[in-house]
VOPAGU-2260 file (C-alpha; in pm, 1 decimal, decimal comma):
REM VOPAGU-2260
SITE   aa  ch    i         X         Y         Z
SITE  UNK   A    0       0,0       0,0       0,0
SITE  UNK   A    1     289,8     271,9      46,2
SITE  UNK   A    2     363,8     207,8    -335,9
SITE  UNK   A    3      20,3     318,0    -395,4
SITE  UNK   A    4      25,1     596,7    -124,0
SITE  UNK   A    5     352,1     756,5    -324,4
SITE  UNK   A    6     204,8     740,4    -688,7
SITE  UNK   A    7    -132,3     968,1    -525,9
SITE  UNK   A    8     103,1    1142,4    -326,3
SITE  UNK   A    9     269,2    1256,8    -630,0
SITE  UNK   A   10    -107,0    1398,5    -793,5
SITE  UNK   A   11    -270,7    1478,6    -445,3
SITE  UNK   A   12      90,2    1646,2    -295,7
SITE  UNK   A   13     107,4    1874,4    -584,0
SITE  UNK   A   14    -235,2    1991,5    -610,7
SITE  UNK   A   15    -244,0    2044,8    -262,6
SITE  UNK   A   16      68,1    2228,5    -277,6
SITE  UNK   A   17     -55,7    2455,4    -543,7
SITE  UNK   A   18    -398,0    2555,0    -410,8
SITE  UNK   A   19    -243,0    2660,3    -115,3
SITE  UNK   A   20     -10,8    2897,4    -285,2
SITE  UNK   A   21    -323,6    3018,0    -480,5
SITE  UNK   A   22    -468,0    3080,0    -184,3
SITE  UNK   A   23    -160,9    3295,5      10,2
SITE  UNK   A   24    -146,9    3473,3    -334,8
SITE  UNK   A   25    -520,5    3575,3    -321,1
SITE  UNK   A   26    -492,7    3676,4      51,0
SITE  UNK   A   27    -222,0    3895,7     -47,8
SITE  UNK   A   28      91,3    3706,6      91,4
SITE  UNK   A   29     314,5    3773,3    -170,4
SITE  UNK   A   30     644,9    3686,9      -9,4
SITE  UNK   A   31     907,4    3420,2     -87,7
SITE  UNK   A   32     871,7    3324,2     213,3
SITE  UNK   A   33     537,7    3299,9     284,9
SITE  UNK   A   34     475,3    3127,8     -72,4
SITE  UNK   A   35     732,6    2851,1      40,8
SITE  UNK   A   36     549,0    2769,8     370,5
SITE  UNK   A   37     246,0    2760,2     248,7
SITE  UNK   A   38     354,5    2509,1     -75,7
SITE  UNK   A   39     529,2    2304,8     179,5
SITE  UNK   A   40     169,5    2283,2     403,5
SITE  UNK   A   41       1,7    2181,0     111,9
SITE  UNK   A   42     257,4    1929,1      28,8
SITE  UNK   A   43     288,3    1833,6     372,0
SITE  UNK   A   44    -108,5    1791,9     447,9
SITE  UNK   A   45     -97,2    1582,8     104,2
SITE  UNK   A   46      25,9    1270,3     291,6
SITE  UNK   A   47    -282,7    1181,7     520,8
SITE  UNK   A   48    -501,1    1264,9     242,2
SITE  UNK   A   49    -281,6    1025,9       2,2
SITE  UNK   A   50    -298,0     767,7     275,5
SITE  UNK   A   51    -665,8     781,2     321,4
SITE  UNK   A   52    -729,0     746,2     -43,6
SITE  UNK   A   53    -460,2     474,5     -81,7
SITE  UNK   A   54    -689,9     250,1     164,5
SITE  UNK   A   55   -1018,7     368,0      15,4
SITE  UNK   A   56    -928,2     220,2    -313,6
SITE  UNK   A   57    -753,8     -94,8    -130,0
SITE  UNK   A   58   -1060,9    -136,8      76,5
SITE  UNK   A   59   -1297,9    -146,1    -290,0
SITE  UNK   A   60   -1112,0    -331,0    -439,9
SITE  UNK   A   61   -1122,6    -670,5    -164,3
């Protein structure tokens, strides 16, 4: 399952990561810094979501 986990980290991790620096740009936090945290959250928060939809699709598939 952490096969699977990585390959929808790799779609879930990036669109995470990119919303979230949509989102710091619309609030106006236009900073290096403040666009690197915020990518990193998002890429960051990507792995329980990855996990829990890793063991969905293991779950269906039983």
């Amino acid at each position: 399952m952490l096969f699977l986990t990585l390959i929808i980290h790799i779609l879930v991790g990036t669109t995470l990561a990119g919303s979230a620096i949509i989102a710091a740009l619309t609030l106006g936090f236009d900073s290096a810094q403040s666009l690197i945290i915020s990518g990193a959250v998002g890429f960051l928060v990507g792995f329980p979501v990855s996990w829990f939809v890793a063991r969905e699709i293991r779950g269906r598939v039983k």
